[in-house]
N, CA, C and O of each residue as an XYZ file, in Angstrom:
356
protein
N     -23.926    -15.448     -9.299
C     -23.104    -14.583     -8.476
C     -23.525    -13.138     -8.670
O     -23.862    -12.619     -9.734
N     -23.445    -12.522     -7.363
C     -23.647    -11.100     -7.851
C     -22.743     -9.977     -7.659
O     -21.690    -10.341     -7.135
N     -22.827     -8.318     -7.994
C     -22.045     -8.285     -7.989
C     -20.772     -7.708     -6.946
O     -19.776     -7.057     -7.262
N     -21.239     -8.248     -5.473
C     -20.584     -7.875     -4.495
C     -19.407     -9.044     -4.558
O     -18.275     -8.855     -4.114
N     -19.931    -10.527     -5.302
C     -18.803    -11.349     -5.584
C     -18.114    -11.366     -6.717
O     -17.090    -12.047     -6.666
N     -18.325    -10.883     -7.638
C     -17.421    -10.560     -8.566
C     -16.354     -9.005     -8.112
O     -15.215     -8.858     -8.557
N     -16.932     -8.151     -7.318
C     -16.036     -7.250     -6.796
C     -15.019     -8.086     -5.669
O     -13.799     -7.929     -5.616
N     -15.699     -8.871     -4.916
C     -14.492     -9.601     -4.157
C     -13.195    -10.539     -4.584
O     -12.084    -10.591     -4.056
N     -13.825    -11.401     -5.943
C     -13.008    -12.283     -6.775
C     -11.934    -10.894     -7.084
O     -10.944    -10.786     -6.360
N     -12.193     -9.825     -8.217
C     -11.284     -8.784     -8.655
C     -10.529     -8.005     -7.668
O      -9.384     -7.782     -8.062
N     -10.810     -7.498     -6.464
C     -10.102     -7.287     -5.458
C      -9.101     -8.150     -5.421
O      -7.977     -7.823     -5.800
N      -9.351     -9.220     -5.012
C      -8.418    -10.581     -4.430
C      -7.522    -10.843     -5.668
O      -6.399    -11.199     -5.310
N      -7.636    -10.791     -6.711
C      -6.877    -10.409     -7.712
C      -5.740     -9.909     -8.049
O      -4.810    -10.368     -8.712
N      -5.969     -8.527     -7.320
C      -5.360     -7.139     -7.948
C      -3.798     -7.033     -7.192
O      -3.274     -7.097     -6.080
N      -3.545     -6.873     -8.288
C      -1.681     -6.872     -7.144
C      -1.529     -5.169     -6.761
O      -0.438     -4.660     -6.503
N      -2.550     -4.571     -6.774
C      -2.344     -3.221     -6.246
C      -2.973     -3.019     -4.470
O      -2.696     -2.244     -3.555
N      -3.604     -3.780     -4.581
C      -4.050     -3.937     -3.249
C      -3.763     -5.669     -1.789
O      -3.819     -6.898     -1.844
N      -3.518     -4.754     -0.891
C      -2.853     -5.969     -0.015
C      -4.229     -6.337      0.787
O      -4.569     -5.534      1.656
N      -4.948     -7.349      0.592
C      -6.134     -7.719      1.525
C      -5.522     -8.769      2.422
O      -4.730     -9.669      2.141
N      -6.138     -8.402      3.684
C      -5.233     -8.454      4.859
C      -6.149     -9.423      5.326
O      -5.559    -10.236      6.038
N      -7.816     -9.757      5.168
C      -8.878    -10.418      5.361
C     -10.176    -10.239      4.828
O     -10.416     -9.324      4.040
N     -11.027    -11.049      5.203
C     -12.438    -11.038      4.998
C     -13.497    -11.124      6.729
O     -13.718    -11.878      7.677
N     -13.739    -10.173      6.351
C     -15.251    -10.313      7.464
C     -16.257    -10.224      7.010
O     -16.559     -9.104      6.599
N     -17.261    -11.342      6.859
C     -18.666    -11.477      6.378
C     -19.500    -11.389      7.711
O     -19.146    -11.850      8.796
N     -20.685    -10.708      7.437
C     -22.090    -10.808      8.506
C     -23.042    -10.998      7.516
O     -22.862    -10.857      6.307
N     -24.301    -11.401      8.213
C     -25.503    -11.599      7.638
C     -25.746    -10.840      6.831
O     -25.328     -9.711      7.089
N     -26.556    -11.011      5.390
C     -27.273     -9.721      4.494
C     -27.770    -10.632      3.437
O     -28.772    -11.232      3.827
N     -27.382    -10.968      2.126
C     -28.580    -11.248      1.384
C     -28.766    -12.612      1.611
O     -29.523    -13.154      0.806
N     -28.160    -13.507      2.715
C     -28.303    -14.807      3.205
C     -27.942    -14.897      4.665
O     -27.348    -13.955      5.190
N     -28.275    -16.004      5.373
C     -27.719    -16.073      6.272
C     -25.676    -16.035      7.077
O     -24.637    -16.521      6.630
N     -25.856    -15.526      7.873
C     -24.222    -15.702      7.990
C     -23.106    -16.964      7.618
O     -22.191    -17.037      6.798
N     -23.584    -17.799      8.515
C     -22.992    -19.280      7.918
C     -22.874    -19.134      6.597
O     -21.704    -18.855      6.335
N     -23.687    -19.206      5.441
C     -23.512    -19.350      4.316
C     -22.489    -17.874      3.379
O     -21.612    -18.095      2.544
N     -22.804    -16.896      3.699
C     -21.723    -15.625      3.540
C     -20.405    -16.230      3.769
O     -19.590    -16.185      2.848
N     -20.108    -16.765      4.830
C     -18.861    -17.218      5.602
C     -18.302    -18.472      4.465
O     -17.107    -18.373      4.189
N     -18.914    -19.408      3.922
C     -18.959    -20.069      3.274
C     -18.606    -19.788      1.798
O     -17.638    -20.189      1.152
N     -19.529    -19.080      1.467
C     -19.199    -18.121     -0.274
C     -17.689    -17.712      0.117
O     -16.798    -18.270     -0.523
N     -17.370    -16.897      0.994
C     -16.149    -16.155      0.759
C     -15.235    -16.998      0.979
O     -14.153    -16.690      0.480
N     -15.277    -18.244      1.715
C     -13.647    -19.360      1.689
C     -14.135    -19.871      0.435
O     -13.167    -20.419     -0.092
N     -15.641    -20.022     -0.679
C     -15.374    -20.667     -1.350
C     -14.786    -20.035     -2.761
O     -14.495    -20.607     -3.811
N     -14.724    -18.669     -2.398
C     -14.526    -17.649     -3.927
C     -12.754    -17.485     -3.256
O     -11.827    -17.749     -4.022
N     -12.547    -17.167     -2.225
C     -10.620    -16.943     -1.983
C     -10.469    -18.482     -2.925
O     -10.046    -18.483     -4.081
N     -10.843    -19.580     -2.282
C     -10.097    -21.285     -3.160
C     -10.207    -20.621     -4.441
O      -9.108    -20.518     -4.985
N     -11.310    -20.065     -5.199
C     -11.804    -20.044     -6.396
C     -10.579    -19.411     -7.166
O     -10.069    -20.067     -8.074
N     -10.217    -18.493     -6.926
C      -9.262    -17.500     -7.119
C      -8.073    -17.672     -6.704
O      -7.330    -16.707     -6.883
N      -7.541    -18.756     -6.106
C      -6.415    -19.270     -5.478
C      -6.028    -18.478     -4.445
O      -4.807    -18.328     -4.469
N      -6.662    -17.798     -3.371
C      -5.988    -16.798     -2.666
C      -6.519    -17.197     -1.018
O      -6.999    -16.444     -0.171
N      -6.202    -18.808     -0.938
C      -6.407    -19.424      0.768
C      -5.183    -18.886      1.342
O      -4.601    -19.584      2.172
N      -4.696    -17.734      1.021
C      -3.517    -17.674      2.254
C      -4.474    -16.437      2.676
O      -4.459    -16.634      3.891
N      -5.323    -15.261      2.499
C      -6.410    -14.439      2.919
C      -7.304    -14.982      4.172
O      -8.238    -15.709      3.835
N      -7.217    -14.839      4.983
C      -8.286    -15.194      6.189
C      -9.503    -14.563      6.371
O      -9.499    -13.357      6.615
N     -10.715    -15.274      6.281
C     -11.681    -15.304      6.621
C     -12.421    -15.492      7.744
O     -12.630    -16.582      8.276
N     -12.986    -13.982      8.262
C     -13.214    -14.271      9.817
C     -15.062    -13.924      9.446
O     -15.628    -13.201      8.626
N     -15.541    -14.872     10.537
C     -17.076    -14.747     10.757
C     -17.386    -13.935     11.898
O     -16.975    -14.108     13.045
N     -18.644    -12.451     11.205
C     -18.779    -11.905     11.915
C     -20.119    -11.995     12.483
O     -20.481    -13.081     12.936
N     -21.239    -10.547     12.528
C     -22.671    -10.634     13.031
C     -23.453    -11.440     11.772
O     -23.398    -11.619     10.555
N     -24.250    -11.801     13.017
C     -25.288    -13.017     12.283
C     -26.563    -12.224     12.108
O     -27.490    -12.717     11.465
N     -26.682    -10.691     12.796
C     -27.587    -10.323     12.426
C     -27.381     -9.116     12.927
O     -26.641     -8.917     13.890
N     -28.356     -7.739     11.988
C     -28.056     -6.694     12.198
C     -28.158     -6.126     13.999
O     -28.647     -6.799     14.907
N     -27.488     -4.588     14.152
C     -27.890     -4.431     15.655
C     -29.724     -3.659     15.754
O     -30.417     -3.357     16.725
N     -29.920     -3.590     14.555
C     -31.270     -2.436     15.181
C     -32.045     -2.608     14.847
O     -32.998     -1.859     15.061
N     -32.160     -3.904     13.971
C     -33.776     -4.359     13.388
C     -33.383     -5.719     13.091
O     -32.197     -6.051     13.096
N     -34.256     -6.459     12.853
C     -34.361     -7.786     12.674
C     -33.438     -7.919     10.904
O     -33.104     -6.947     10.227
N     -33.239     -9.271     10.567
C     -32.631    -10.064      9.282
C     -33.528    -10.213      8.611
O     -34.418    -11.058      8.712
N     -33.348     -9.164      7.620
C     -34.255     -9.965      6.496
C     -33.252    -10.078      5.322
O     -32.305     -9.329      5.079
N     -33.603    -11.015      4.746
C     -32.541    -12.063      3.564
C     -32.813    -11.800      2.370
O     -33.652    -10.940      2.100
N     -32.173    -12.470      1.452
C     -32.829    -12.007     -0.182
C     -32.445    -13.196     -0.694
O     -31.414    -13.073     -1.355
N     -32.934    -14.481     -0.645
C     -33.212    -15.825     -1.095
C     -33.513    -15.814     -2.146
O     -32.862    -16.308     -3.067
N     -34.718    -15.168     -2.250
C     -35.379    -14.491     -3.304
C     -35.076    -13.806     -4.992
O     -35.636    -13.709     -6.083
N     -33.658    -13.404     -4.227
C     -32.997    -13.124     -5.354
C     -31.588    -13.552     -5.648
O     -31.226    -13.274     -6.791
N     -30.857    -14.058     -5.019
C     -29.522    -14.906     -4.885
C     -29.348    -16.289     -4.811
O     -28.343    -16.995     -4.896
N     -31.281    -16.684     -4.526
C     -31.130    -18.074     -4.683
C     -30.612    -18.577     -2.645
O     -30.224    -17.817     -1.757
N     -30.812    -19.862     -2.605
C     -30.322    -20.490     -1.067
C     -29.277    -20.177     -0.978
O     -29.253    -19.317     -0.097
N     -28.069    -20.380     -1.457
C     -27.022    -20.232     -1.379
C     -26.622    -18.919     -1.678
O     -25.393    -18.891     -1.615
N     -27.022    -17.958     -1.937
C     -26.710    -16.998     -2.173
C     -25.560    -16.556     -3.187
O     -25.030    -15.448     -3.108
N     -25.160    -17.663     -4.304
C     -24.476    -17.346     -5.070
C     -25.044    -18.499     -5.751
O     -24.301    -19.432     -6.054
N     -26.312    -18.531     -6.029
C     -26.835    -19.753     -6.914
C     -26.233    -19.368     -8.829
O     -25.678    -18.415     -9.376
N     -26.644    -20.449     -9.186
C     -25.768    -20.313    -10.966
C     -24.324    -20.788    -10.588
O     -23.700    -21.442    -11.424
N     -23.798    -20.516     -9.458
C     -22.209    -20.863     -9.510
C     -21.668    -22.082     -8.946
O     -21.270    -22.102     -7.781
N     -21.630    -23.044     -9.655
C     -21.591    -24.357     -8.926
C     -20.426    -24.620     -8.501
O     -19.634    -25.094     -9.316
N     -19.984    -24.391     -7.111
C     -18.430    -24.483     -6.292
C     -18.624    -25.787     -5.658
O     -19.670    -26.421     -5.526
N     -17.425    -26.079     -5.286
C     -17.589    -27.285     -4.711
C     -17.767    -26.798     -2.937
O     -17.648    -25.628     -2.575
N     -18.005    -27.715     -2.187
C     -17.788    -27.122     -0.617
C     -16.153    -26.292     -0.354
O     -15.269    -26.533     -1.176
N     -15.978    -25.724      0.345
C     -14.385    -24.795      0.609
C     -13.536    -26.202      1.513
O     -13.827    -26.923      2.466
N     -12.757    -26.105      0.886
C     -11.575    -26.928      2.019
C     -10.991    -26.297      3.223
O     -10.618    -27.064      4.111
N     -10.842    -24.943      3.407
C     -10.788    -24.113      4.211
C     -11.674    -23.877      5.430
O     -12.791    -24.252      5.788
N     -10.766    -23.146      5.887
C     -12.331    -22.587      7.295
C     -11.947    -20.901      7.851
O     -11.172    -19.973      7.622
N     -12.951    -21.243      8.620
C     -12.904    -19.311      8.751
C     -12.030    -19.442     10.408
O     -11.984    -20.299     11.291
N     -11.591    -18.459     10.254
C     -10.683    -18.055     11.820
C     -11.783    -17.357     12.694
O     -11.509    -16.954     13.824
């Protein structure tokens, strides 16, 4: 995991802040799978009442490039989750 998901797990956390949702787009993986990490880190953290909406699949002004490379396929490789029971709105 890196650490844009450990800032999302501690957010989702925090009883000082009211998160109202999630919008993921493409960046160090493809979208689908972003969309995926984040219903699977809200279960992780117990916080499926948070909605998760899927956004751009790819930037507006230049092409997608990914970072596989360094996050692994899944983009949260090392963290073995199960699939999300959830889904995105």
């Amino acid at each position: 995991m890196g650490r844009g998901d450990l800032a999302l797990m501690l957010a989702l956390q925090s009883p000082e802040l009211e998160i109202l949702g999630i919008t993921t787009v493409a960046g160090n993986v493809p979208q689908p799978l972003v969309t995926t990490n984040a219903l699977k880190l809200c279960e992780l953290v117990g916080r499926t009442d948070v909605r998760v909406f899927a956004g751009a699949d790819q930037p507006l002004e230049r092409a997608l490039f990914t970072a596989e490379y360094v996050h692994g396929p899944t983009g949260i490789d090392g963290a073995d989750l199960p699939p999300p029971v959830t889904t995105a709105s």
